[in-house]
C-alpha positions, -999 to 999 in steps of 0.1 A, spaced: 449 -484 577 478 -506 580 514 -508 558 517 -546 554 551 -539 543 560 -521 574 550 -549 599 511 -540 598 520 -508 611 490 -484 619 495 -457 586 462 -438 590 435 -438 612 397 -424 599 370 -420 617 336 -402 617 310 -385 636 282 -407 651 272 -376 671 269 -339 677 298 -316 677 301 -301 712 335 -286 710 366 -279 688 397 -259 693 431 -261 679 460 -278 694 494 -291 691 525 -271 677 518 -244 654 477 -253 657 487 -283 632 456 -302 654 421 -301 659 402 -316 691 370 -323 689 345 -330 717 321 -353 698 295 -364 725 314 -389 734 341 -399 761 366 -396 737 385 -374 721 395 -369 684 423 -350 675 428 -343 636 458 -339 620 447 -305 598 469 -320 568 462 -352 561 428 -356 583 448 -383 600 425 -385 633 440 -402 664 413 -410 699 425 -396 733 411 -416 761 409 -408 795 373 -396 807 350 -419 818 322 -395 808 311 -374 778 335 -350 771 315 -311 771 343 -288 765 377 -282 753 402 -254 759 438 -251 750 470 -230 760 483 -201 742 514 -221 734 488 -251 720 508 -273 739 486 -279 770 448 -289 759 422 -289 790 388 -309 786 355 -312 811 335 -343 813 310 -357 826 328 -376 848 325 -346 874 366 -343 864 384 -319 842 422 -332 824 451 -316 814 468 -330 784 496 -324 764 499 -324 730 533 -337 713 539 -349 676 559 -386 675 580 -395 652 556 -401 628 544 -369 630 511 -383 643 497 -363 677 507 -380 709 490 -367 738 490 -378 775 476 -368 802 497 -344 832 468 -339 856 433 -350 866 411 -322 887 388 -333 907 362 -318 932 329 -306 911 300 -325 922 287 -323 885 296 -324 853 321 -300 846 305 -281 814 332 -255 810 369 -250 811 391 -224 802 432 -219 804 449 -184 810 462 -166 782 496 -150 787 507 -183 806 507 -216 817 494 -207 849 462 -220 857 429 -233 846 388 -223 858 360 -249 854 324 -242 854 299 -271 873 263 -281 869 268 -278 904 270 -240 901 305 -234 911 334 -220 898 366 -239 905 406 -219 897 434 -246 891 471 -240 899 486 -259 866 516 -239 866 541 -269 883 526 -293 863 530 -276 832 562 -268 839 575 -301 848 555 -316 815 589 -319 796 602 -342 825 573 -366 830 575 -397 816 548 -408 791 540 -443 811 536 -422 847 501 -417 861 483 -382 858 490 -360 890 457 -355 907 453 -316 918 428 -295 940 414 -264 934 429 -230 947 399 -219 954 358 -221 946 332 -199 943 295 -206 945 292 -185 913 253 -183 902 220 -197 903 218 -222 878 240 -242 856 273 -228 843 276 -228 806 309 -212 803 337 -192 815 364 -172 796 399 -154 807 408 -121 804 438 -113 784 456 -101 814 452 -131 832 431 -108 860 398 -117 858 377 -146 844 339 -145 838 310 -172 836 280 -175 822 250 -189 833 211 -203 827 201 -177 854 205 -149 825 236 -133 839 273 -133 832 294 -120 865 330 -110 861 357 -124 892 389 -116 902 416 -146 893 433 -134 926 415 -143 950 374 -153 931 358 -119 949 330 -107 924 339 -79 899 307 -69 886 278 -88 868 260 -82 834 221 -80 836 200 -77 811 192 -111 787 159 -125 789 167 -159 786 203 -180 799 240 -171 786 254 -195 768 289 -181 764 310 -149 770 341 -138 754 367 -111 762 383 -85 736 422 -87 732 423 -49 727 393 -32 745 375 -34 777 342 -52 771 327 -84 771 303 -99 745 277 -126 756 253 -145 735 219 -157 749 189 -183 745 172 -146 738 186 -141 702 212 -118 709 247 -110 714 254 -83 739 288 -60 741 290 -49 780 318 -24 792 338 -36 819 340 -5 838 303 -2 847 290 -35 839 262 -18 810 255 -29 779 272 -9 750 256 -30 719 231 -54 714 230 -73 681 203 -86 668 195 -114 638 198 -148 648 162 -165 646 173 -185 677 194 -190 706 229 -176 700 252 -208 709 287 -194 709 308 -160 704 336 -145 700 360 -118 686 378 -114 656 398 -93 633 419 -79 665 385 -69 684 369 -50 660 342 -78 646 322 -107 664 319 -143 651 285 -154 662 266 -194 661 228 -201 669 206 -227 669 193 -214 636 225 -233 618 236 -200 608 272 -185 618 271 -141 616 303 -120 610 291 -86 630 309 -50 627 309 -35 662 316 -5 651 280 0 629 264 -30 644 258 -45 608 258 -82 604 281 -84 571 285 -120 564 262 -149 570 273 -182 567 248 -211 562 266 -245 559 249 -265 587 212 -283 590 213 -280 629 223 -259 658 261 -252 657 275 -259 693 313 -251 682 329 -219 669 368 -213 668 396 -198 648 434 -199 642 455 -176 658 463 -157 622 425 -159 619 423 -165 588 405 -204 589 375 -209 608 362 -240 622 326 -245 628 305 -280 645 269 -286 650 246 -311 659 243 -323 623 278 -343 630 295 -317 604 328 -297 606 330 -270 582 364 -255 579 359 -218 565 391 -198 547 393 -162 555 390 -143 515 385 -109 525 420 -98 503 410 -118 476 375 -106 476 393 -68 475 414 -75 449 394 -91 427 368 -57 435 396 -39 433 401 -53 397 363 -50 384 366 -14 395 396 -12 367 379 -29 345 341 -9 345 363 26 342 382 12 315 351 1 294 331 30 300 359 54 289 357 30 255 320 32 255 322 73 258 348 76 227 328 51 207 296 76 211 321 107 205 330 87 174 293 75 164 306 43 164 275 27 174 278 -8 168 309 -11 194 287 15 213 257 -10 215 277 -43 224 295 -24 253 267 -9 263 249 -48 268 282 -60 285 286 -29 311 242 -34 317 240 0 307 206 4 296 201 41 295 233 50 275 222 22 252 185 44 246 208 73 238 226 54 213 191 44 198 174 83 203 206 97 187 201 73 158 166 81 154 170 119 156 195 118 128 184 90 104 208 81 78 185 54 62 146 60 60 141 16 54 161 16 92 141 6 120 166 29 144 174 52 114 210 37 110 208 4 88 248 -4 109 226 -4 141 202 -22 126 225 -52 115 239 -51 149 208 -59 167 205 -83 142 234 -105 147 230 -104 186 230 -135 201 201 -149 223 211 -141 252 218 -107 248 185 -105 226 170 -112 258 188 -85 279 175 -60 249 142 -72 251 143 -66 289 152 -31 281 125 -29 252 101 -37 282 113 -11 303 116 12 280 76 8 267 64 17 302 69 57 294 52 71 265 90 93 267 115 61 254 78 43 238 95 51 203 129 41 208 116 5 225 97 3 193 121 8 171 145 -17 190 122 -36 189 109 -36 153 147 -44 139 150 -74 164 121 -89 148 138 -79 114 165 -97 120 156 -128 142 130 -154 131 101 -162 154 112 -198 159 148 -186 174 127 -163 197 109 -183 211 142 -201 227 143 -167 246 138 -182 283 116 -149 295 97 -140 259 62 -151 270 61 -123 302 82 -101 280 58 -102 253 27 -97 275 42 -69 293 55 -54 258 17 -58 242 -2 -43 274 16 -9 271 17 -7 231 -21 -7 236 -20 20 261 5 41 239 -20 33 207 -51 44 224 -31 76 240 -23 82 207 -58 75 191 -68 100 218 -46 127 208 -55 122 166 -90 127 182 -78 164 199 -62 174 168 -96 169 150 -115 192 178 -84 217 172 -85 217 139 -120 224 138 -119 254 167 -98 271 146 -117 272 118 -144 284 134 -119 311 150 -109 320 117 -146 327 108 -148 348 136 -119 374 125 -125 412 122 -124 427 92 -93 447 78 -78 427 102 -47 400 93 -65 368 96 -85 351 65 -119 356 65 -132 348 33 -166 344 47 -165 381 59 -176 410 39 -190 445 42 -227 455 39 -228 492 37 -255 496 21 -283 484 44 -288 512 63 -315 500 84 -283 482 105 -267 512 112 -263 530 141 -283 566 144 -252 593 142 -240 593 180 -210 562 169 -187 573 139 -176 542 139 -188 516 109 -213 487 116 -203 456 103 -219 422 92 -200 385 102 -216 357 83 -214 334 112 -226 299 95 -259 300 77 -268 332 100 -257 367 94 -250 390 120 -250 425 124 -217 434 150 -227 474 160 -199 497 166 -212 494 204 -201 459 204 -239 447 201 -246 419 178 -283 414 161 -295 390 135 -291 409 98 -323 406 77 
């Protein structure tokens, strides 16, 4: 975009992304930048406000990674080219980026893949080759001097301090330690090794992925190093003994990038599933999942303050994330406040039988056992016999509900009907909805077809358990009659089918019992009970 009123000055400069997303990091002062490494020989560097985007040139090759200085003055970049650059990264007077270039390195025989600065300063840079080696960089004059240079003057060309045939297969990344000590790489060969910055002598070396590393990450606070693999996983290994303290597990594919967050304590994790995980170390729990991207997501950084994120994939899409944990606490901080508020008002409305406040509160809070209380309570102490619930205020209150809260009740109706215990109460809800709701307005009730079904399946249970029982009481009813029929005489019970027969004396007992014989009508059949508990028919 041009100011035609300014001399066709260049105002703004958009462009988009034709590509993948290889790479991104911040840069410039105060991270007001972001490069990206867009499968492409050039560079785009973002202004973060205005999305202003200005193209560094340079490489003659596709640029595969990006690294900047702790400062975010000095940006590194490996290309295809078999070369790696140091920039830096001013702002004009336009407060557009204006970067040139202080120093070309070249000596890899491939395409440098990965690139990484030191972190407490200036001092140097490693690369990682598709050639297998690992190559340190003395940057420190150079950087030093950056001030001095004049923008027009040709990069410095600069040779490696010192290389080390590092692994097996290709290199995929390296990292620095916070001390500036050590530096590590990972490779396709399934290891990541450890080195000295001193002098490149080999530290140690992590064993134990199935399939290549893709990238390795050291903690600003603790000894350990997390990788992620082509296996799925991220690994934590302790620096000490070179084993594996965690593995995390969760991606569906290969785990692309890592690396730590919230002062060492979490891990940021991207995989060829499109997905980006936020992991506890501590419990091992995956607690956030972020799913923004169609493809595999190459590139994963943060802000110093951590709290944006930047994500890029191969779906040619930059997400920027915003860190809301505080927000997300306050507002659950809040909701908390809230819920104890309402149900100390939904306990003094019951205290006061006010049961129409009771009821709404109860829908609002999803309370749907204190709300078959409200309607048990009711029931037990009817006020109005015409009341559905026994209270004709509760009865006007389910009434006047609106439809989406009718539905909620229904839900709970539902529920309710599936013990023959809360049966009655689901009933009677359900009996004053009807009441006072036509079918037509019902039937606007999104979920009232299942709900029905599900309500009429176990009212025909509760009917035949109850047809059932009416049948019991008949078989009771009748087995203690018969009992009755059956009671001694001069005994408490009524027995009006009993009487004494004292003068037959052809049913009495010869003279070794003193005790008298007596006769039980038992039905149509008399019987003679002797006083030796012996029963024949009477005459």
């Amino acid at each position: 975009m041009y100011d035609p009123d300014n001399d066709w000055t260049k105002t703004k400069q958009i462009v988009g992304h034709n590509d993948e997303i290889i790479d991104v990091c911040f840069a410039g002062p105060d991270e007001r930048f972001l490069a990206v490494a867009t499968n492409s020989a050039e560079i785009k560097l973002f202004d973060t406000e205005t999305f202003n985007c200005e193209l560094v040139k340079g490489h003659e090759g596709v640029v595969f990674c990006l690294a900047v200085s702790k400062d975010g003055q000095l940006l590194a970049t490996g290309s295809k080219d078999n070369t790696a650059r140091v920039w830096r990264v001013d702002v004009d007077d336009e407060g557009r980026p204006a970067p040139r270039c202080l120093a070309s390195l070249v000596g890899h025989a491939q395409a440098v893949g990965a690139v990484t600065m030191s972190c407490r300063t200036n001092s140097f840079v490693v690369t990682g080759s598709q050639d297998r080696t690992v190559k340190l960089w003395d940057v420190a004059k150079v950087a030093a001097s950056s001030d001095e240079v004049d923008d027009e003057a040709a990069p410095s060309t600069l040779r490696a301090k010192f290389t080390v045939k590092a692994h097996d297969k290709d290199i995929n990344a390296v990292a620095v330690a916070p001390n500036d000590r050590l530096f590590a790489t990972a490779s396709q060969d399934k290891t990541a090794k450890v080195w000295s910055a001193e002098d490149g002598s080999l530290v140690g070396t992590c064993k134990g992925h199935k399939r290549g590393v893709w990238r390795c990450a050291f903690s600003s606070v603790d000894q350990v190093l997390a990788t992620s693999s082509g296996d799925k996983t991220v690994r934590l290994w302790n620096l000490k003994d070179f084993t594996c303290l965690r593995t995390f597990e969760g991606h569906t594919h290969s785990v692309l990038n890592v690396s730590f967050v919230s002062f060492g304590t979490q891990l940021l994790s991207s995989g060829s599933d499109g997905l980006v995980k936020l992991w506890t170390i501590k419990t091992n729990e995956c607690v956030e999942t972020l799913d923004a991207h169609e493809d595999r997501v190459w590139a994963l950084t943060s802000n110093k303050s951590e709290n944006m994120l930047i994500t890029g994939g191969a779906d040619s899409v930059i997400n920027i994330w915003r860190d809301s944990t505080v927000e997300e606490q306050e507002e659950r901080l809040k909701k908390e406040q809230d819920l104890i508020l309402k149900e100390q008002d939904l306990a003094n409305y019951l205290v006061k039988r006010d049961y129409k406040n009771a009821i709404l509160l109860a829908l609002s809070l999803n309370k749907p056992f204190r709300l078959l209380n409200i309607v048990r309570e009711t029931m037990r102490d009817r006020t109005d016999a015409d009341s559905a619930t026994g209270s004709a205020a509760v009865d006007a209150v389910l009434a006047a509900l609106p439809l989406d809260q009718v539905e909620i009740l229904l839900g709970y109706a539902r529920d309710w009907n599936t013990h023959a215990k809360s049966a009655t109460a689901a009933h009677a809800v359900l009996q004053a909805v009807l009441r006072g709701h036509s079918l037509d307005s019902l039937l606007q009730v999104a979920e009232i077809k299942p709900m029905a079904e599900a309500l009429l399946a176990y009212s025909e249970r509760h009917v035949a358990r109850l047809d059932d029982l009416l049948t019991q009481s008949y078989l009771l009813e009748y087995t203690l009659h018969a009992m009755d029929l059956l009671a001694p005489f001069g005994g408490n019970g009524d027995a009006g089918d009993v009487a004494m027969n004292d003068d037959d004396e052809a049913f009495s007992d010869s003279s070794d019992h003193e005790t008298e014989d007596r006769a039980v009508v038992d039905g149509n059949e008399a019987m003679v009970v002797m006083a030796n508990g012996k029963r024949k028919k009477a005459a």
